[in-house]
C-alpha positions in Angstrom: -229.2 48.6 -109.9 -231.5 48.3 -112.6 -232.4 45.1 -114.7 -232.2 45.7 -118.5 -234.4 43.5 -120.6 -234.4 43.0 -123.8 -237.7 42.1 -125.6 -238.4 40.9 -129.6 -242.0 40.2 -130.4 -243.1 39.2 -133.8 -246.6 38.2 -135.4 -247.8 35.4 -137.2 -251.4 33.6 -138.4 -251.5 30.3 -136.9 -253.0 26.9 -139.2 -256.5 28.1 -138.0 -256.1 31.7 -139.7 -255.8 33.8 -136.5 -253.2 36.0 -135.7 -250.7 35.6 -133.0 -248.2 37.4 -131.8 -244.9 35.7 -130.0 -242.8 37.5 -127.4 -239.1 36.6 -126.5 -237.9 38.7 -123.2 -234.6 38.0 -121.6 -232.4 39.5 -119.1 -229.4 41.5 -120.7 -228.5 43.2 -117.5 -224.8 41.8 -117.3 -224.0 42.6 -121.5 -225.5 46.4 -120.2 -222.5 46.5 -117.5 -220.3 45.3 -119.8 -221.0 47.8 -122.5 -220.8 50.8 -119.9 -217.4 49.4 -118.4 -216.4 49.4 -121.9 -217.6 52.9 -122.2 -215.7 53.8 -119.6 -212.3 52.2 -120.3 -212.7 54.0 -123.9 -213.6 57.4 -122.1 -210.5 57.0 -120.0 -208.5 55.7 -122.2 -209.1 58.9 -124.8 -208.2 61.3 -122.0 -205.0 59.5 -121.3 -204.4 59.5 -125.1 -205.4 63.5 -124.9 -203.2 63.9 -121.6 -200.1 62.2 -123.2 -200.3 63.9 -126.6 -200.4 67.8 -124.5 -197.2 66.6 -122.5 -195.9 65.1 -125.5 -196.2 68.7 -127.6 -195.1 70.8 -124.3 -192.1 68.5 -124.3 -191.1 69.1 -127.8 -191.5 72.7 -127.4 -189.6 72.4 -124.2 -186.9 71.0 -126.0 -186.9 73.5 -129.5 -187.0 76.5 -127.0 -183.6 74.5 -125.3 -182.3 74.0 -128.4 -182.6 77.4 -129.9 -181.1 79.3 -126.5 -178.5 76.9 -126.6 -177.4 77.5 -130.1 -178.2 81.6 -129.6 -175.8 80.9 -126.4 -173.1 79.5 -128.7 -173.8 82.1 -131.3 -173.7 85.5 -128.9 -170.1 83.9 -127.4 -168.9 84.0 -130.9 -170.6 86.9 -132.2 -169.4 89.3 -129.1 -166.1 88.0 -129.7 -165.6 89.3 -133.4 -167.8 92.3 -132.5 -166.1 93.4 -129.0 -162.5 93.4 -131.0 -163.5 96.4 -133.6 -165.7 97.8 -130.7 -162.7 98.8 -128.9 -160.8 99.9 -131.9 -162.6 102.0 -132.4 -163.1 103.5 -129.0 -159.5 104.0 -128.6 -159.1 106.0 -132.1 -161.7 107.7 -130.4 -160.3 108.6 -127.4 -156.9 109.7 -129.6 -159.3 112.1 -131.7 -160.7 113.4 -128.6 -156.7 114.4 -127.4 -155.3 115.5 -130.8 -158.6 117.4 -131.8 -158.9 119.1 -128.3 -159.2 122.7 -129.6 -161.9 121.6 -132.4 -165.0 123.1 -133.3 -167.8 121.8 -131.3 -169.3 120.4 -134.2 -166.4 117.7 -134.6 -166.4 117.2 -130.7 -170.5 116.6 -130.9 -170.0 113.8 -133.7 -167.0 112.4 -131.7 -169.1 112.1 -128.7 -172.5 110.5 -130.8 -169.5 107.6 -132.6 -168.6 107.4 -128.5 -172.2 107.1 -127.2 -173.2 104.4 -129.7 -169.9 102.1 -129.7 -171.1 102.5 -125.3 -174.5 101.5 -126.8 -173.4 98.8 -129.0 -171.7 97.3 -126.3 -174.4 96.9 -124.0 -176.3 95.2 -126.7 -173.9 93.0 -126.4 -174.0 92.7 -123.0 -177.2 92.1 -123.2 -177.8 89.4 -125.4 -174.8 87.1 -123.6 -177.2 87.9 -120.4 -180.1 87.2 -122.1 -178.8 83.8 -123.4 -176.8 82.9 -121.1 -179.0 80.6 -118.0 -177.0 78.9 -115.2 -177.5 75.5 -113.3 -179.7 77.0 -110.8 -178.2 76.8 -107.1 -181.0 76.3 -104.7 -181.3 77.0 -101.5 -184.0 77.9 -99.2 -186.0 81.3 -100.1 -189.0 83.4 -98.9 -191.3 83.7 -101.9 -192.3 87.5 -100.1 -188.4 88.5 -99.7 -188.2 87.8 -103.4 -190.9 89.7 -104.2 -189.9 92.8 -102.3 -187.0 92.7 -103.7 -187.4 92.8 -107.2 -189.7 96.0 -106.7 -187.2 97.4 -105.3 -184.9 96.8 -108.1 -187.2 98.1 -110.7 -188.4 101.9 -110.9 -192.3 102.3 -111.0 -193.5 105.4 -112.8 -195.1 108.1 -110.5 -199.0 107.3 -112.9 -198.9 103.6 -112.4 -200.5 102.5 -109.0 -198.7 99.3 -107.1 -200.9 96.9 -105.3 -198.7 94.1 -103.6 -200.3 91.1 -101.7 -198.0 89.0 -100.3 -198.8 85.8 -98.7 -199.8 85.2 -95.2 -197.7 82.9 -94.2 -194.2 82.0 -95.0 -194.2 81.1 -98.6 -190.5 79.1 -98.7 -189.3 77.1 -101.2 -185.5 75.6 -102.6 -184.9 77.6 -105.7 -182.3 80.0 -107.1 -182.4 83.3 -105.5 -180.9 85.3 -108.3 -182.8 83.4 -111.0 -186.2 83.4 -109.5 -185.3 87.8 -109.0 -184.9 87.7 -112.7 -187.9 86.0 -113.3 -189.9 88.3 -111.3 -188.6 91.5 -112.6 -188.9 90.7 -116.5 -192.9 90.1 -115.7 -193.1 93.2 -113.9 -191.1 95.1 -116.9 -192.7 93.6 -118.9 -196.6 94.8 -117.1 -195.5 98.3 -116.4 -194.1 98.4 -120.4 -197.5 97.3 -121.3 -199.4 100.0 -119.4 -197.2 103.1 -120.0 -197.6 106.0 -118.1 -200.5 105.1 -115.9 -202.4 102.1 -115.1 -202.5 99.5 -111.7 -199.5 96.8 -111.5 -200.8 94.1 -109.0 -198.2 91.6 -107.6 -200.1 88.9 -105.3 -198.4 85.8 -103.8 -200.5 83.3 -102.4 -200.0 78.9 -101.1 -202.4 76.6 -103.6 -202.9 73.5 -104.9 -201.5 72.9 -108.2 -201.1 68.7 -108.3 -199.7 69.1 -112.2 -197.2 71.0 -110.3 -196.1 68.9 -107.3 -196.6 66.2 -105.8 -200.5 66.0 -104.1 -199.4 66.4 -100.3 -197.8 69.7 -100.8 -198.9 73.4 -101.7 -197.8 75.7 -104.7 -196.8 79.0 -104.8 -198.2 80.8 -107.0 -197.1 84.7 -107.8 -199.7 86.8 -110.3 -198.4 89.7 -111.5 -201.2 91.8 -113.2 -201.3 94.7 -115.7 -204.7 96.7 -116.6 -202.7 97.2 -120.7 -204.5 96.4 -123.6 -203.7 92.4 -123.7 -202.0 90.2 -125.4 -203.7 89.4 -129.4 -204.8 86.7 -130.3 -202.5 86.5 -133.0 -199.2 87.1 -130.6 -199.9 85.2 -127.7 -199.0 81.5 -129.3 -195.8 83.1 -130.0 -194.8 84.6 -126.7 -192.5 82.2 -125.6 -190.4 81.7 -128.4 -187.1 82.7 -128.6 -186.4 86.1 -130.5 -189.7 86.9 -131.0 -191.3 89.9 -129.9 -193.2 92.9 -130.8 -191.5 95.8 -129.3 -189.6 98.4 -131.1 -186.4 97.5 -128.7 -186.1 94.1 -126.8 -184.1 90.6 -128.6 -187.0 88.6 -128.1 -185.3 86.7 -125.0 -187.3 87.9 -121.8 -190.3 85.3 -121.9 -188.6 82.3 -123.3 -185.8 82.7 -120.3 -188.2 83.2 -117.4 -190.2 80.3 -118.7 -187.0 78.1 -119.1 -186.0 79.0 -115.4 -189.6 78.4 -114.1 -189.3 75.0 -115.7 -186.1 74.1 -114.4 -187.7 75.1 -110.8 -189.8 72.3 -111.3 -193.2 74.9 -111.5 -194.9 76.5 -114.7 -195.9 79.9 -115.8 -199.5 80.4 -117.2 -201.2 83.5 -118.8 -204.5 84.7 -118.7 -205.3 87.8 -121.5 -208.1 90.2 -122.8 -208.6 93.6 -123.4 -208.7 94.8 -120.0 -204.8 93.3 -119.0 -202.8 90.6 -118.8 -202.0 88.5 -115.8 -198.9 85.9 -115.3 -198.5 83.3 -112.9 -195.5 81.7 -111.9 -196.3 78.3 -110.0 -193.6 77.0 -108.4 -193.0 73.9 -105.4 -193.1 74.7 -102.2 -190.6 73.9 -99.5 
């Protein structure tokens, strides 16, 4: 340890007319450790301040997104309702034009058959939105992080241009979560990547055991799942708004996709992060271990 010292001179002419010059030292090495400890309490106390106010914002915008799927829940119920009624009306005047006008011109029976095709198309709209709002308690049980991932490729059709590398962990990556859920998390992300690349490009799926002590608790591992897309990225000006409900920049989508698999990650007790630039995107889903 060092010894601070602190030492004040001043000069003077003494009764004789000669200058003299008068040094005070003394030992401030205890006032140095206090002003450090104090430094350090301040320094400590600022990232706790910084800490608390980022958990505080990510829990307010926890609880908007809630809010907002919640009252889009209440609002697809009702709307499908009223819209399902006239829906069906209409199919079945359809279906009685189809019988009565069976020896028509095929120009009636093409437009009867577009008014079918789009009441079918309506109604999976629909359909999709009460999906989209609509997220269950999650029932957990005990899953394979790899089984999950195999699965939901084979759930989604991969275009003959876009290469699939798939990494998936060494060892048996279990944890208690919701089978179906944590499928429908993994297949929106990898939509979502192949969507961004079109036609050709590399989709990389990699699960791997880390440590992630924001996520869990410090004596356990993470899983973490990246799914990777070589697409053009994510702008700067859309990726603050990528989680929010109903917003989204394709020409067909509600908006919904993002916001869900982020609310299930969440209620998995994990996160999701994104990494962008002009090369691709890459999400990870963190989630506890078993």
């Amino acid at each position: 340890d060092y010894i601070w010292f602190e030492i004040k001179g001043k000069t003077f002419t003494d009764h004789d007319g000669e200058t003299k010059a008068l040094l005070i030292s003394r030992d401030i090495s205890q006032r140095k450790k206090l002003q450090e400890k104090l430094l350090s309490i301040n320094e400590k106390l600022e990232e706790k301040v910084q800490e608390r106010t980022s958990e505080l914002k990510e829990t307010q915008e926890r609880l908007i997104r809630q809010e907002k799927l919640a009252a889009l829940g209440k609002l697809s119920g009702s709307v499908s309702h009223d819209l399902r009624n006239p829906l069906n009306v209409i199919n079945s005047s359809i279906f009685f034009l189809k019988m009565k006008l069976a020896d028509a011109s095929e120009k009636i029976k093409k437009h009867l058959g577009i008014i079918e095709n789009e009441v079918h198309a309506a109604k999976r709209i629909i359909e999709d939105l009460l999906d989209s709002a609509r997220i269950e308690k999650p029932a957990f049980t005990k899953i394979n992080a790899n089984d999950i991932i195999k699965e939901s490729l084979q759930a989604i059709e991969i275009p003959p241009g876009i290469k699939l590398k798939k990494t998936l962990c060494p060892s048996p990556c279990i944890a208690m979560a919701d089978k179906v859920q944590m499928r429908r998390v993994l297949v929106n992300l990898i939509i979502n990547a192949i969507d961004a690349m079109g036609e050709s490009g590399t989709l990389e799926v990699h699960c791997r055991l880390v440590d992630a002590k924001r996520v869990v608790e410090s004596n356990k591992k993470t899983i973490a799942i990246d799914i990777s897309d070589t697409g053009h990225g994510i702008g700067d000006e859309v990726l603050p708004h990528i989680f929010e409900p109903l917003y989204t920049t394709k020409k067909k989508g509600l908006g919904l996709g993002l916001p869900i698999v982020q609310e299930i990650v969440e209620r998995h007790g994990g996160e999701i992060k994104v990494f962008t630039n002009q090369q691709g995107t890459k999400f990870t889903v963190l989630i506890p271990s078993k």
